[in-house]
C-alpha positions in Angstrom: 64.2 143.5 112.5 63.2 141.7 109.3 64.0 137.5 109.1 64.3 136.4 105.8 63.1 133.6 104.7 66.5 132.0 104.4 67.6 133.2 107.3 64.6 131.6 108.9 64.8 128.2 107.6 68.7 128.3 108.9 67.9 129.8 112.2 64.7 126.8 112.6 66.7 124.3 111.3 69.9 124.6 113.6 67.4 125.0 116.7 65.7 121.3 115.3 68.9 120.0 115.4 70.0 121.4 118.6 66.8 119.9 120.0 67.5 116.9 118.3 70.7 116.1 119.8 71.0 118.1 122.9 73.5 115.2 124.3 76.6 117.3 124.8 77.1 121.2 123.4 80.1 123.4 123.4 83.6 122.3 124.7 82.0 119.1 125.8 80.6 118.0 122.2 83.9 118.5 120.5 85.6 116.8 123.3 83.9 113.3 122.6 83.2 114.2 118.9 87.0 114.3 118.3 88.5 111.8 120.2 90.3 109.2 118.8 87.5 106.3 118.2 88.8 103.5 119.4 89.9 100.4 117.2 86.9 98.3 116.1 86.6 95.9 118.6 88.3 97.2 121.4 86.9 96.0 124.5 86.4 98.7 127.4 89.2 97.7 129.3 91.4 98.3 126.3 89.4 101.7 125.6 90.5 102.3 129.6 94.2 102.0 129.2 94.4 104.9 126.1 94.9 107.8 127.2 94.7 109.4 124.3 91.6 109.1 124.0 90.9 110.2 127.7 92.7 113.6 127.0 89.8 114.9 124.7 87.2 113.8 127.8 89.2 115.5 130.3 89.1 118.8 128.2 85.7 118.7 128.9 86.4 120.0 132.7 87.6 123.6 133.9 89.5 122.2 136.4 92.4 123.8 138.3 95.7 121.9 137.8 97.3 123.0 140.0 96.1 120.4 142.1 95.6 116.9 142.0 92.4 116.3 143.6 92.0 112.5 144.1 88.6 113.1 146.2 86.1 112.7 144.0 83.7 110.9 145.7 83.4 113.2 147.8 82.0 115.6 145.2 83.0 115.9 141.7 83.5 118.7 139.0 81.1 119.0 136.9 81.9 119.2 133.1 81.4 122.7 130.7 77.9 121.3 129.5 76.6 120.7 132.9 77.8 124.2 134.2 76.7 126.0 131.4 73.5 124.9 131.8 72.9 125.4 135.2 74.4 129.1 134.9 72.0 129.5 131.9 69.0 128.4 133.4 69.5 130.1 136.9 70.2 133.7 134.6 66.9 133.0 132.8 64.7 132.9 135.9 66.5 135.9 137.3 64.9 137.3 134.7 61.3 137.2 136.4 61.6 134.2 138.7 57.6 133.6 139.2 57.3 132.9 135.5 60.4 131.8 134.2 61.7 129.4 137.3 58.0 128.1 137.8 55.8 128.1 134.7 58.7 128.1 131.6 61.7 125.7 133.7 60.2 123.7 136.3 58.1 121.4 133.8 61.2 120.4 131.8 62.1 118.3 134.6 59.6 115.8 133.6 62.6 115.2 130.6 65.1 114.7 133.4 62.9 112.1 135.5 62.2 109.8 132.3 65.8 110.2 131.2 66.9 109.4 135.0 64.5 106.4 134.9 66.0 105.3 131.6 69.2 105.4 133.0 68.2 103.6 135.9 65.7 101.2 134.6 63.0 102.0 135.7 59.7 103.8 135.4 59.6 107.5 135.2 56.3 107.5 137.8 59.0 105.9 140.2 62.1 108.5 140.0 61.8 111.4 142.6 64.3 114.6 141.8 65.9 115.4 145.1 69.0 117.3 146.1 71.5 114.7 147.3 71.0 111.1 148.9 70.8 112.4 152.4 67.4 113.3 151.3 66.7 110.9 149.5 67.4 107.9 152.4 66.2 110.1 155.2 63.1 110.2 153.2 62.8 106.5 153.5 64.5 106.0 157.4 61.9 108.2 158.6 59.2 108.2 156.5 58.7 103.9 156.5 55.9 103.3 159.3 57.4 101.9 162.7 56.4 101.2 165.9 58.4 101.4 169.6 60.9 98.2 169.7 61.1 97.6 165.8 64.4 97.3 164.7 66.6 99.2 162.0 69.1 96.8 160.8 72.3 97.9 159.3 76.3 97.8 159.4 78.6 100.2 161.8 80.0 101.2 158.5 77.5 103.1 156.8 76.7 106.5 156.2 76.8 109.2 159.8 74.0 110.9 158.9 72.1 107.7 157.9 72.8 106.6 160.9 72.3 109.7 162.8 68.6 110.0 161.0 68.3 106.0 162.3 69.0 107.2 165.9 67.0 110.6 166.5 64.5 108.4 165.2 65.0 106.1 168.4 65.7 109.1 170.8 61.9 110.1 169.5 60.0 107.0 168.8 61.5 104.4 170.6 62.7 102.3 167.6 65.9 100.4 167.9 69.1 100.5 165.5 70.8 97.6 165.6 74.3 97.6 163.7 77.3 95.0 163.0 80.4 95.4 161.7 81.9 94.4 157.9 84.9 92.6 157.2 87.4 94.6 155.8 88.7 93.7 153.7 85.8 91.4 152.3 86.5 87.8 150.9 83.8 86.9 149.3 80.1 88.0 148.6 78.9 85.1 150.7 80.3 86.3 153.7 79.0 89.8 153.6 75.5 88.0 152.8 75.7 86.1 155.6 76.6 88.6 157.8 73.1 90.4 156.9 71.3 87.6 157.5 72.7 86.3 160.7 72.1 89.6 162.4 68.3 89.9 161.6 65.9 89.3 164.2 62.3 88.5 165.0 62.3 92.3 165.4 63.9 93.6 162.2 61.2 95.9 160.0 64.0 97.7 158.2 67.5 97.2 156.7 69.6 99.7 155.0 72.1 98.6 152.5 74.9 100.6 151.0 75.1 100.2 147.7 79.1 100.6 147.7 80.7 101.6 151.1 81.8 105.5 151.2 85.0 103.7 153.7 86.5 101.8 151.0 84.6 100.9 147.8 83.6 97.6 149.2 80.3 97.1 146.1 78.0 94.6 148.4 75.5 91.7 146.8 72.2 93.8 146.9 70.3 91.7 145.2 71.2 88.9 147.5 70.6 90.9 150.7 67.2 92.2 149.2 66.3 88.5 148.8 67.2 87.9 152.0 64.8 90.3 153.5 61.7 89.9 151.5 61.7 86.2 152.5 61.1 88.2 155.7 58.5 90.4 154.7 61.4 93.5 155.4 61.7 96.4 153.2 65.3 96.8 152.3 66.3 101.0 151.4 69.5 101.1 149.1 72.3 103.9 149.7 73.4 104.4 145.9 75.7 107.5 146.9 78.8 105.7 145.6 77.6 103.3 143.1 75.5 105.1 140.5 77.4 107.0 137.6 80.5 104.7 139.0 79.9 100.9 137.7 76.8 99.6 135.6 74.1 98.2 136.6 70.2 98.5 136.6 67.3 98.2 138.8 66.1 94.8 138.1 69.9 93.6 138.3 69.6 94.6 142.2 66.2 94.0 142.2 65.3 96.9 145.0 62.3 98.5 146.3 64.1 102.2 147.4 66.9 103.6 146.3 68.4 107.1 147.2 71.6 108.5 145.3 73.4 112.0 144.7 74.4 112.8 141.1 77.3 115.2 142.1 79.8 112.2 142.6 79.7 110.0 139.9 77.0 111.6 137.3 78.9 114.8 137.9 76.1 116.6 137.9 76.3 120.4 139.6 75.9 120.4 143.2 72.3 119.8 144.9 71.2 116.8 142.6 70.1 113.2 143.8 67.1 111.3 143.3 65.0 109.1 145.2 63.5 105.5 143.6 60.2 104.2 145.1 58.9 100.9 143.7 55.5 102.5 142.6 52.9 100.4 144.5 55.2 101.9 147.8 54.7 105.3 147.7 51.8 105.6 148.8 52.5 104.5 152.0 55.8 106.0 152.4 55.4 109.4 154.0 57.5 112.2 152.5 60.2 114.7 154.7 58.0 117.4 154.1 54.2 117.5 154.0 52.5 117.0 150.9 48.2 117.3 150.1 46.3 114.5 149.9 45.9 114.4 146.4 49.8 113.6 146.3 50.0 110.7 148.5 50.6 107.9 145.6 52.4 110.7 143.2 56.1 109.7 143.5 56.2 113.9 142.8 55.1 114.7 146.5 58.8 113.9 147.6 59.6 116.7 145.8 57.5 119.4 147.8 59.9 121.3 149.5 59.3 124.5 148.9 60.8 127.3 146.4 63.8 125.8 145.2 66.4 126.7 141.8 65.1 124.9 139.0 68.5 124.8 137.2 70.3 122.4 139.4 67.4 119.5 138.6 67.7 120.9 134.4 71.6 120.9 134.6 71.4 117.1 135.3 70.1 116.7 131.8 73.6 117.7 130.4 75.7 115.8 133.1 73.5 112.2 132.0 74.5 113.3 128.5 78.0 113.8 129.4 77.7 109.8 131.0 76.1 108.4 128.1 78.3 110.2 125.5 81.8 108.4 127.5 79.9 105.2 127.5 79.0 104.0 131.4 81.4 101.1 130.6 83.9 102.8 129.4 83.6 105.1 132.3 83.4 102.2 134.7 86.5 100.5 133.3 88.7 103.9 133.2 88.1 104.7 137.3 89.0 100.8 137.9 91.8 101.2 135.1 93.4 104.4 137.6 92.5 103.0 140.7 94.2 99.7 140.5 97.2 102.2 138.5 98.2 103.0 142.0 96.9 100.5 144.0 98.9 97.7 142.5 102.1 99.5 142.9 101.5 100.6 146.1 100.6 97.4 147.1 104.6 96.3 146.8 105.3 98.5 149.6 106.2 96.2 152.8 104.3 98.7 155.0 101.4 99.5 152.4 97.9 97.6 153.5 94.9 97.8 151.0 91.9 98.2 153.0 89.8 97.7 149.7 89.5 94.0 147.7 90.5 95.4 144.2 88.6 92.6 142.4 86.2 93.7 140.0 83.6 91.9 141.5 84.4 93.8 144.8 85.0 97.7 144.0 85.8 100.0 141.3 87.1 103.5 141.4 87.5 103.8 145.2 90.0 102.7 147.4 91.5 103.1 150.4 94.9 102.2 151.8 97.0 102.6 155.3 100.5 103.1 155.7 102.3 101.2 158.8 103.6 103.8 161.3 102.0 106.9 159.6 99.1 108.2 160.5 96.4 108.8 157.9 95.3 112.3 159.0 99.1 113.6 159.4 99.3 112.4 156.1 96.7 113.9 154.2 97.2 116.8 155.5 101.0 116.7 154.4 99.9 115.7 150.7 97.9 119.0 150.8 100.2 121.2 152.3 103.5 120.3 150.4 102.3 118.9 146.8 98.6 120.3 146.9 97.4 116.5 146.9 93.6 116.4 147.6 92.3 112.8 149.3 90.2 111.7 152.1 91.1 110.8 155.1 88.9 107.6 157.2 89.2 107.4 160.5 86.4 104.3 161.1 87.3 101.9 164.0 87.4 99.2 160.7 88.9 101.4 158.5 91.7 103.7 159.1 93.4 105.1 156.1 93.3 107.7 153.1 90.8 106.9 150.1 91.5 107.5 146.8 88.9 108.6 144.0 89.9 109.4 140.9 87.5 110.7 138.0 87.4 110.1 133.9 89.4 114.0 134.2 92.2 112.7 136.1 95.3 112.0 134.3 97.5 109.0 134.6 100.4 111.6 135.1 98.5 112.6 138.1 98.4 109.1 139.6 101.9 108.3 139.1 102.7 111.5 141.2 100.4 110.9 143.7 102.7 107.4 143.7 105.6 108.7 144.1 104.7 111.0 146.9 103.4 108.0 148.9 106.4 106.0 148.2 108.8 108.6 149.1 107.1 109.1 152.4 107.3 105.1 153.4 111.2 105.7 152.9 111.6 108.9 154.7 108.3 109.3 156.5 106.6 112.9 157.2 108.5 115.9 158.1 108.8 116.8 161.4 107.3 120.7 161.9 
C-alpha cells in the first residue's frame, strides 16, 4: 500500500496529538468535553449539586441499570477509557506474549508510576505497582523486621485480612497484636488521636492506620497519629483502600512513611490495581512478599517481582487517573459527599434511623453507614436485592452493625431518592414475612 504524503502528515499528526493528550479517548472524552462547564466561579460544592453536568460523566460507564448498585467501595466500574484499554492491551500481547506483554507493554508502566506519584505527591522511585492494597499492606505487616514480644498496634476495626496477616504473623513468630476499639460514631479528631496514643506501649514497633474505615467512612487524623509514633521511633503503615481517588489530599499533607491502596474503588481503575508507597530511604530494609535479587534490595521495583503477570491491568490505570483528573478530584470529592449526605440527611428524620458515620466533612465523605431499629441489617440487604435489585453492604462489626452506602460520580440522584424511599417504606411497614 502506498502513503501519500498527505495522507502521512494526517495520519503522524493525529497520532502526535493522540500522544499529546492521551487524558480521556472515545465515549469518555466526549463525556467531559461536552458537559455543561460550569458557571465561572462556581465552587465545587455548587459544581456537586448540578446534575446536568454529572449526566455527561456518568455516560462515561457501561453500567447495567437495572440495578442500583450503592456498593462501590467495594469495587467500582470502571469507565469506557479504562476498559478499552485494558481489553486493548491484553489483545496485543495475545498476539505473541513473550514480546509484546514483556519487551513492547511492561516498560510503559514507568508512565503509570510517575503519573501515580504525581497524583500522590511523591517521588516516582517511591510508587510500587501492585494489584490491590492487600498486597500492598501485607507487604509492609510482614515484611517490617520484628522480633518475638514486639507489638502490632492497631484498632478492632480495621481491615480482616490486615489483621489476619497481623496474626499468622504471631501464630509464627511470636509477635503480639494488640487492638482497641473506635468510637463510633467519632466526635472529634482529638479523641481518635488519643485513643492511638494511650494504647501504645513500651513494646509497640508497629502501628497500622486506616486511612478511612471500610465500617463506616470514619477519615482518621493521619498525620497526627504518624506524629504520634515517630516521637516513638515507630513506623506507622497507612491503609489508603478507602481514601485515595475518594477525598484530596497528598503525601506530605499526611506526612507518612508507607502507604498501600487499591485503585479499583475510588480511581476506578479495572480490577487488580493498587500500589504500594515506601518513603525511599525504607525500602531497603523493608523485605518484599516475594523474593527479589540482591541487586533489587533498595529498588522500590523489587515489590513488584511476582512473577508473569497481565501487563494491561497496571497500563489501564493510566486511562482511569485520566478519567480522575479530567472530573476534577474536587469536584469528584464534593459529588460522593453531595449524594451521600442526599440520603443520609433525610434518612436521618426517621425516629428509628441511627447514622453510624459523623457526616462532617472533616469526618467522611462518600461512605456511610446507617442501622435501622428492629431490622436487621443482613435481612435487609438481602430484601433491597431481592425485591428492588438494590446493591449495598452489609456490616456486621461488634461497633458497627448496619448497611453502608457508596455511591460513585455514575450514580444518579434519581437513584438515591429510590434507594430513600425503599428504606423509608420499610421503617413503616418493616420486611416481608417469607
Amino acid at each position: 500500500m502506498v502513503v501519500s504524503r498527505r495522507r502521512f502528515v494526517r495520519v503522524t499528526a493525529g497520532a502526535a496529538c493522540a500522544a499529546a493528550l492521551p487524558v480521556l479517548r472515545g465515549g469518555a472524552a466526549r463525556a467531559i468535553d461536552e458537559a455543561p462547564r460550569p458557571a465561572p466561579g462556581a465552587s465545587a460544592a455548587e459544581v456537586a449539586a448540578d446534575d446536568s453536568y454529572w449526566a455527561h460523566i456518568q455516560s462515561a460507564f457501561d453500567v447495567d441499570r437495572t440495578y442500583i448498585n450503592l456498593n462501590n467501595g467495594g469495587c467500582s466500574p470502571s469507565p469506557r477509557p479504562a476498559m478499552e484499554s485494558l481489553w486493548r492491551h491484553e489483545a496485543y500481547s495475545n498476539l505473541a506474549p513473550v514480546h509484546h506483554m514483556w519487551d513492547v507493554l511492561e516498560p510503559r508502566r514507568e508512565s503509570v508510576r510517575e503519573s501515580l506519584a504525581r497524583l500522590f505527591g511523591s517521588d516516582a522511585e517511591e510508587m510500587a505497582l501492585t494489584r490491590n492494597a492487600t498486597e500492598s499492606l501485607q507487604t509492609c505487616l510482614l515484611g517490617i523486621e520484628l522480633k518475638r514480644g514486639d507489638e502490632i498496634l492497631t484498632t478492632d476495626q480495621d481491615y480482616p485480612r490486615m489483621l489476619a496477616a497481623i496474626r499468622q504473623r504471631a501464630r509464627r513468630e511470636g509477635v503480639v497484636l494488640r487492638t482497641f476499639p473506635l468510637p463510633t460514631p467519632a466526635r472529634s479528631m482529638d479523641e481518635l488521636t488519643a485513643r492511638y496514643e494511650e494504647h501504645i506501649t513500651p513494646r509497640t514497633r508497629l502501628i497500622l492506620a486506616c486511612h478511612c474505615n471500610f465500617l463506616n467512612g470514619q477519615i482518621l487524623p493521619i498525620r497526627r497519629i504518624v506524629e504520634a509514633a515517630r516521637r516513638r521511633d515507630i513506623p506507622c503503615v497507612i491503609d489508603g483502600a478507602h481514601a485515595y481517588g475518594q477525598f484530596v489530599f497528598h503525601r506530605d499533607e499526611i506526612d507518612c512513611d508507607y502507604y498501600g491502596t487499591s485503585l479499583h474503588k475510588w480511581i476506578h481503575a479495572p480490577v487488580g490495581a493498587g500500589f504500594l508507597y515506601v518513603r525511599r530511604p525504607l525500602i531497603r530494609g523493608l523485605w518484599p512478599l516475594m523474593p527479589c535479587e540482591e541487586a533489587l534490595e533498595a529498588d522500590i521495583r523489587k515489590f513488584e517481582e511476582i512473577g508473569t503477570h497481565p501487563a494491561a491491568n497496571r497500563l489501564a490505570v493510566a486511562e482511569a487517573l485520566a478519567f480522575h483528573r479530567g472530573i476534577g478530584p474536587a469536584r469528584k470529592e464534593a459529588r460522593l459527599r453531595y449524594l451521600r449526605n442526599r440520603w443520609a440527611a433525610r434518612l436521618a428524620k426517621q425516629e428509628r434511623v441511627r447514622l453510624l458515620t459523623n457526616t462532617d466533612a472533616a469526618h467522611s465523605c462518600g461512605l456511610g453507614t446507617f442501622a435501622i431499629e428492629g431490622v436487621d441489617a443482613g435481612e435487609l440487604r438481602k430484601y433491597l436485592f431481592a425485591r428492588h435489585r438494590i446493591i449495598v453492604a452489609h456490616i456486621d462489626h461488634p461497633d458497627v452493625r448496619g448497611i453502608r452506602v457508596t455511591a460513585s460520580v455514575y450514580t444518579h440522584a434519581d437513584e438515591v431518592d429510590r434507594f430513600c424511599e425503599v428504606i423509608e417504606s420499610v421503617i413503616r411497614n418493616g420486611l416481608p414475612k417469607g
